[in-house]
N, C-alpha and C positions, 0 to 999 in steps of 0.2 A: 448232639442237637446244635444247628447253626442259630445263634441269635441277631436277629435282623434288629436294625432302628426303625423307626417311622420316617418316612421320606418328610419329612417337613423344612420348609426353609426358616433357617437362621436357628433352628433348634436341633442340634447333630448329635444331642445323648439322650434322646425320647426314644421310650420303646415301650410296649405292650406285654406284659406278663404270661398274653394268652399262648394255648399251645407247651407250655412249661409242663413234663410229667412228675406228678404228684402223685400224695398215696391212693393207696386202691385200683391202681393202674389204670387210674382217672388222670386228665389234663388239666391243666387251667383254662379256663371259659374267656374266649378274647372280648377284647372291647371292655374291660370292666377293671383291670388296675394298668395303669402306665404310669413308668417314674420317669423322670425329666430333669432338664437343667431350667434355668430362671426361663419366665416367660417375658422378659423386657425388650421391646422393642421388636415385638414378632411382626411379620408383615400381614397386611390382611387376608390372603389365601392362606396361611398357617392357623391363625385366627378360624379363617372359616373351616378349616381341618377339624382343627380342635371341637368345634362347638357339631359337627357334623359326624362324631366318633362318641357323641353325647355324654360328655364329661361333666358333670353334675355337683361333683365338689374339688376343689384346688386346695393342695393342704401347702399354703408355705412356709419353707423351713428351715430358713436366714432368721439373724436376729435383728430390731426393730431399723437399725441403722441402714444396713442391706439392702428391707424394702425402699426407705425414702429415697436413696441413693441410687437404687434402679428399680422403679415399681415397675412391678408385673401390668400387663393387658389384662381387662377386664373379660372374660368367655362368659356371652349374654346368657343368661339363664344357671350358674355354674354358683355355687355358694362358697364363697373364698375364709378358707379358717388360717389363724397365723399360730402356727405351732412350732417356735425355736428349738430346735437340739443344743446350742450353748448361745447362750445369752451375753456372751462378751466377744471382743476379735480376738480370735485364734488362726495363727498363721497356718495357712496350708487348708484353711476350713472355709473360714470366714472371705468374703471378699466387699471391701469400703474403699474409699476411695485414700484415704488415710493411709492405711495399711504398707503401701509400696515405701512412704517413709520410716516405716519402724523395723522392714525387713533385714537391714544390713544389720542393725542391732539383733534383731530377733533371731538371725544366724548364728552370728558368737553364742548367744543364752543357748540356743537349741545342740551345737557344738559341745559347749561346756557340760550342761546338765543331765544331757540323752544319751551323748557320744554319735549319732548320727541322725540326719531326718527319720529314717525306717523307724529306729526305737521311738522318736517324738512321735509319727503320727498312728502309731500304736498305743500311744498315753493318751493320745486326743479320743482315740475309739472308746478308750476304756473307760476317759470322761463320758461319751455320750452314752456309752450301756449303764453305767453304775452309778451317776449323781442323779440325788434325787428329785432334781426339777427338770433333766431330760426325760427320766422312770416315767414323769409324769405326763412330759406331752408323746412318749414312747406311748402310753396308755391310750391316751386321746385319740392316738393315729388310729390303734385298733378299734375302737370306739366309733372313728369314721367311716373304717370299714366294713365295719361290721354294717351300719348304719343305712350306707349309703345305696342309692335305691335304681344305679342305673352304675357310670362310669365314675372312680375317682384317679386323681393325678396328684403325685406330690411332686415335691421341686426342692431342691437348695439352687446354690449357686451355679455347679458345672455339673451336677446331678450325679458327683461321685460319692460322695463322705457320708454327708449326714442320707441322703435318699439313699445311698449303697447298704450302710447299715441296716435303715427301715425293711428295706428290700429283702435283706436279709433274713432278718426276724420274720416278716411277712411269707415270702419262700417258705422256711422253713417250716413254721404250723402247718402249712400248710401241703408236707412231706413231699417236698421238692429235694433231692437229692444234692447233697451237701457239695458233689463236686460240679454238679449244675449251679447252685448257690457264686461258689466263689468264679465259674466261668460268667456269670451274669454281671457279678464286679466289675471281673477285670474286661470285661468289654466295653465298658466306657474310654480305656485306653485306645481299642481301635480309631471307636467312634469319635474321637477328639486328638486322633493324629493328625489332620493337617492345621487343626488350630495351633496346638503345641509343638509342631515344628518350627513353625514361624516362633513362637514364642520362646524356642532355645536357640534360632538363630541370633534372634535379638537381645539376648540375655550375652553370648558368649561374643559379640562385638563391644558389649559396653564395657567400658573398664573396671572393673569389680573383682574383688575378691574370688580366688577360683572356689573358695570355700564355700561362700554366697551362691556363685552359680550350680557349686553341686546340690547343696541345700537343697534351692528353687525349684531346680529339675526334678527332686527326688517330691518333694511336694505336688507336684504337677501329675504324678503320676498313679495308676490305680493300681498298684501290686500286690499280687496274693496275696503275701505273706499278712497284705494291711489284714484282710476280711479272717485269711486262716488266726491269723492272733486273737482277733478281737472272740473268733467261735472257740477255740483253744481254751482262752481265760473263764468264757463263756463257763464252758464243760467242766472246768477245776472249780468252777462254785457250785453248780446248779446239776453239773452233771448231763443237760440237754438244750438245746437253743429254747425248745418247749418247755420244758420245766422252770426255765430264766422268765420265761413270757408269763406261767403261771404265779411262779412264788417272788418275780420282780415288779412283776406289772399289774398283775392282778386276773388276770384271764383264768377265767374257768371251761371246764370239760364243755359244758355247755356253748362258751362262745367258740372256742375252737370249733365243734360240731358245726355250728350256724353257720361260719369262716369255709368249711370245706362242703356244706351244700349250698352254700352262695353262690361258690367260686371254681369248683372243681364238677365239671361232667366226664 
């Protein structure tokens, strides 16, 4: 299956869930989950996109600093919920304005302690599947899904990590094929090639540490192996992404059921 983005400007990792084959040899129903990157500074044709593909609730999923630092555009009629995946700056997650001063430190600690980016943003996953104040707004999310009575959109920052994750979990319930799963990941790599070219041309002119610039890159990036680990670790607890959603979050037979007649024709 080819995974398109939504044509929208200034928004190059939004896309639409719908068309996804899930269980029962049922689809996913378009127009009703798209994940994304931050909505700051959309133009007003995107704006009017948005609100014209009838999106009804915005889940955003930066922590508090994020939003003030680039709030999101308001989508007229669209009910805005703030649901953090980690509630501190975490490099390679988070993005503030702060952040670009603590990276050349934050490379050595990541170097020292991990042995490479790959293992660190594997630990970052494992923070947002297993602490229990992620669990919690992990729960929520479903909760909004479930809930919601037209289109929902959630967001982090470049709508890789914390929304990839989501997505993930979400997929999955909802018996989307595990290697359909992690190609949905790693498409945000496509769809944020020519932003992130530029951003490693300009990385590997400035004088820095090559250690720093490999870090960076490897941070930048959506690679399999992030999602395949984080579902891996998944399965060594719980034994199923579903079962994690059950006995981590709380979802029962019941909501699952709702979840795949909401969502799947």
């Amino acid at each position: 299956m080819r995974i398109e983005r939504l044509q929208l400007k200034k928004l190059n990792n939004t896309r639409d869930l719908g068309g996804f084959p899930a269980d029962g040899g049922k689809t996913i129903r378009y127009g009703k989950l798209i994940r994304s990157g931050r909505l700051y500074k959309i133009p007003k044709s995107t704006l009017k996109a948005l609100k014209e593909l009838g999106v009804t609730t915005v889940v955003d999923m930066r922590m508090e600093r994020e939003r003030l630092e680039y709030p999101c555009v308001h989508i007229e009629g669209a009910k805005e919920v703030h649901l953090p995946l980690v509630c501190t700056a975490t490099t390679g997650i988070t993005h503030t304005k702060s952040m670009a001063r603590t990276m050349l430190s934050e490379s050595k600690r990541i170097k020292t302690e991990f042995g490479s980016a790959d293992n660190y943003m594997k630990s970052v996953y494992s923070i947002i599947l297993f602490a229990e104040e992620s669990q919690k707004s992990l729960r929520e999310f479903f909760d909004l899904v479930i809930a919601d009575k037209n289109c929902i959109l959630w967001h982090c920052n470049a709508g890789k990590d914390r929304t990839g994750v989501s997505a993930m979990l979400l997929e999955s319930v909802l018996g989307v094929d595990e290697k359909l799963v992690v190609k949905d990941y790693c498409a945000s790599k496509g769809f944020q090639s020519k932003t992130r070219f530029w951003q490693k041309v300009a990385l590997f002119i400035l004088p820095l540490p090559h250690r720093f610039k490999q870090i960076l890159i490897a941070l930048m990036e959506a690679k399999p192996q992030y999602i395949t680990g984080a579902i891996d670790e998944i399965k060594e607890r719980y034994g199923t992404v579903t079962e994690y959603c059950k006995q981590a979050l709380g979802l029962t037979d019941d909501d699952i059921k709702l979840l795949k007649d909401k969502y799947l024709e």
